[in-house]
NUVEXVEX-151852 format. One line per 2 residues: for each residue x negated, y negated, z negated of N, C-alpha, C. Coordinates in steps of 0.1 Angstrom, whole numbers, always signed. Each point is the difference from the previous one (the first is absolute). Layout:
// NUVEXVEX-151852
X Y Z X Y Z X Y Z | ...
// end
This chain:
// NUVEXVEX-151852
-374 -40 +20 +5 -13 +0 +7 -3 +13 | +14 -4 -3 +10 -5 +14 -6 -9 +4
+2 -2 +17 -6 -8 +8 +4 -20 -3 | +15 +7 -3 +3 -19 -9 -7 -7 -13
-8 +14 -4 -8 -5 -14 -13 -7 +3 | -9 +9 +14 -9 -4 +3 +0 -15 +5
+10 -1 +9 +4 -16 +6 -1 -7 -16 | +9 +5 -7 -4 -14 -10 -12 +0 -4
-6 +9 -8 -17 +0 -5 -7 -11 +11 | +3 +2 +16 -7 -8 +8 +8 -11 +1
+7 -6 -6 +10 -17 -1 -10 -4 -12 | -2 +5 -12 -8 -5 -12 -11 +0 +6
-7 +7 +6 -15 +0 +4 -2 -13 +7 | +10 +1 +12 +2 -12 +9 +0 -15 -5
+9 +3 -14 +2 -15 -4 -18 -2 -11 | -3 +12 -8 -12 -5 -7 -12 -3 +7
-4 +10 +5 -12 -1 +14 -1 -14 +6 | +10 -4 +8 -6 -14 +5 +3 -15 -5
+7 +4 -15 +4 -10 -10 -14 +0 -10 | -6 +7 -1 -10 +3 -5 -12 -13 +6
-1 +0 +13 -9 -7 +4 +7 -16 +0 | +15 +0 +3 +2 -15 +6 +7 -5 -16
+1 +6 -11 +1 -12 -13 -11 -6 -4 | -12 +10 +1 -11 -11 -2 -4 -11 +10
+4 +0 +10 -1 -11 +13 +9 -8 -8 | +11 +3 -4 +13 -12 -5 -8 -4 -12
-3 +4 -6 -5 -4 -15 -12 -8 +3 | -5 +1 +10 -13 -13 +3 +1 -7 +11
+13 -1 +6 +0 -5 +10 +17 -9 +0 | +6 +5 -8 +13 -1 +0 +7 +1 +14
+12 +1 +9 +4 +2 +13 -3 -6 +6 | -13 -3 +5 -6 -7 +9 +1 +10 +15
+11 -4 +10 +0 +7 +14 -10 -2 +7 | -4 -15 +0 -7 +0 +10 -18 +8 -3
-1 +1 -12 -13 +4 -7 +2 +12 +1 | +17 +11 +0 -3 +10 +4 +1 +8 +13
+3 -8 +10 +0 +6 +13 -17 -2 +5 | -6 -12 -4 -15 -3 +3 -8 +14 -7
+4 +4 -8 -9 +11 -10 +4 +12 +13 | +12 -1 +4 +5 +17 +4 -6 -1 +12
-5 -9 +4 -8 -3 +15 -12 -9 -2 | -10 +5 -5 -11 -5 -8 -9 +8 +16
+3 +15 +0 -11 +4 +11 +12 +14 +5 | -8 +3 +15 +6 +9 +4 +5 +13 -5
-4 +6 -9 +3 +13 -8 +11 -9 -10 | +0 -10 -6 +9 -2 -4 +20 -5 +6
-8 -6 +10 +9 -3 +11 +11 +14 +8 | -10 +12 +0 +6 +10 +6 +8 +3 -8
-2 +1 -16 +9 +7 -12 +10 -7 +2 | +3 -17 -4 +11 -9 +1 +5 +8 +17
-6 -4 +11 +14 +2 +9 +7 +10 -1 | -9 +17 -2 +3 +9 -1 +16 +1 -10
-2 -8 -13 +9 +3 -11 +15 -9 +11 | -8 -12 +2 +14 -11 +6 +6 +9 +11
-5 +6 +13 +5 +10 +9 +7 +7 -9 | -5 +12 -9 +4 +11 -6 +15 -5 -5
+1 -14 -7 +11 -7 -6 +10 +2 +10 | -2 -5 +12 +8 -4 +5 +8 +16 +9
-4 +11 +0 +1 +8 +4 +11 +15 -12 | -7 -7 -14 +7 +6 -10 +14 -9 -2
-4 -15 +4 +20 -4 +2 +7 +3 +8 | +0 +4 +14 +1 +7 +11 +6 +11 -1
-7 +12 -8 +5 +13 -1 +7 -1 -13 | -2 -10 -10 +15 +0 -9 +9 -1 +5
+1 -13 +11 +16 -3 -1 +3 +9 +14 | -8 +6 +7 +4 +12 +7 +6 +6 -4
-11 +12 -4 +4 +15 -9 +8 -3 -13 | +1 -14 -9 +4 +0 -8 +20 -5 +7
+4 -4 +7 +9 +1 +12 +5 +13 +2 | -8 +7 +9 +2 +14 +2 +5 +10 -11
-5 +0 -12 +4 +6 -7 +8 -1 -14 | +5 -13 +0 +8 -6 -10 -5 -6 -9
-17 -2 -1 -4 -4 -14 +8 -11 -5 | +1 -4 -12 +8 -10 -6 -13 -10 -7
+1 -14 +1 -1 -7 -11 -15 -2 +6 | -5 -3 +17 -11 -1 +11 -7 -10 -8
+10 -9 -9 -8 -17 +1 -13 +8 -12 | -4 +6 -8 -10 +5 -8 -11 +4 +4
-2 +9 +11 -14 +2 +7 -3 -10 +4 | +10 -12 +9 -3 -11 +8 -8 -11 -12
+12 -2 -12 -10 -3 -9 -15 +3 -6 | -4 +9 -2 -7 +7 -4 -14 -4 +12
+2 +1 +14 -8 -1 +9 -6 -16 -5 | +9 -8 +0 -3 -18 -3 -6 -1 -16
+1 +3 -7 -1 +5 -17 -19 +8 +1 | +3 +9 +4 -14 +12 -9 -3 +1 +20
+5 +8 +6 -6 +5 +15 +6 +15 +5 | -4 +2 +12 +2 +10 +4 -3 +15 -12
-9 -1 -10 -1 +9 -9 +7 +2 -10 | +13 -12 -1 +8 +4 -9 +15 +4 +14
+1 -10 +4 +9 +0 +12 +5 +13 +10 | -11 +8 +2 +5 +15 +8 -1 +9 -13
-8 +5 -8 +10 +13 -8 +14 -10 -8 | -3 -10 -3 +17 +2 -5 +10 -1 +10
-1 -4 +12 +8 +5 +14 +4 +12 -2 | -15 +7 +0 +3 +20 +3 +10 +2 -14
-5 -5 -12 +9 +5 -12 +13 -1 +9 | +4 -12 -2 +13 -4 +4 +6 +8 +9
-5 +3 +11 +0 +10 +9 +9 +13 -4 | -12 +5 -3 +3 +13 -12 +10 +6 -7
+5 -15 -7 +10 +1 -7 +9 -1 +7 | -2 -5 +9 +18 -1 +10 -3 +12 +5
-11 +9 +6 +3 +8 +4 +5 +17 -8 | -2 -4 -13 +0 +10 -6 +18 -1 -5
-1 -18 +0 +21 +3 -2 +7 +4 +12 | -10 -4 +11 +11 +9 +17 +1 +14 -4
-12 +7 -3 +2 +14 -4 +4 +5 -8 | +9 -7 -17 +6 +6 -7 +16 -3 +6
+3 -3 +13 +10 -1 +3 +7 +7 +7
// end
């Protein structure tokens, strides 16, 4: 399996995996923010997960519009979306896909 295939298997994983947990929050809670920031900092182990993910966010926008800069990726606003949308689990492998594929058209060149 090519390394662009794995990136996507891990974009689906990314989006089912933690959609898995937060449509049943929607479905009994409807978009209630403030009811979910209070849940994501309920206690300390929970608290570490949320900052960890919000750091991690902020670090995978960073090396997009870096490396995605640096090496021509096209069409940036989709991971950036993706980060706001699902999270860093969908947001960096379809980066790397994207990645990949630009760099696989530098190299048929």
């Amino acid at each position: 399996m090519r390394l662009k295939h794995v990136y996507l298997v891990l974009c689906i994983l990314g989006t089912v995996v933690p959609y898995s947990q937060f449509v049943p929050f929607l479905q009994e809670n409807g978009f209630h923010l403030g009811l979910l920031v209070q849940q994501l900092f309920v206690n300390h182990v929970s608290a570490f997960f949320g900052l960890d993910v919000i750091i991690s966010s902020v670090v995978v926008w960073v090396f997009i519009r870096v490396e995605g800069r640096r090496i021509g990726v096209s069409r940036l606003w989709l991971p950036r979306v993706a980060i706001l949308t699902v999270g860093v689990s969908l947001a960096l492998p379809l980066f790397l896909y994207m990645r990949e594929l630009r760099q696989e058209a530098s190299a048929s060149r």
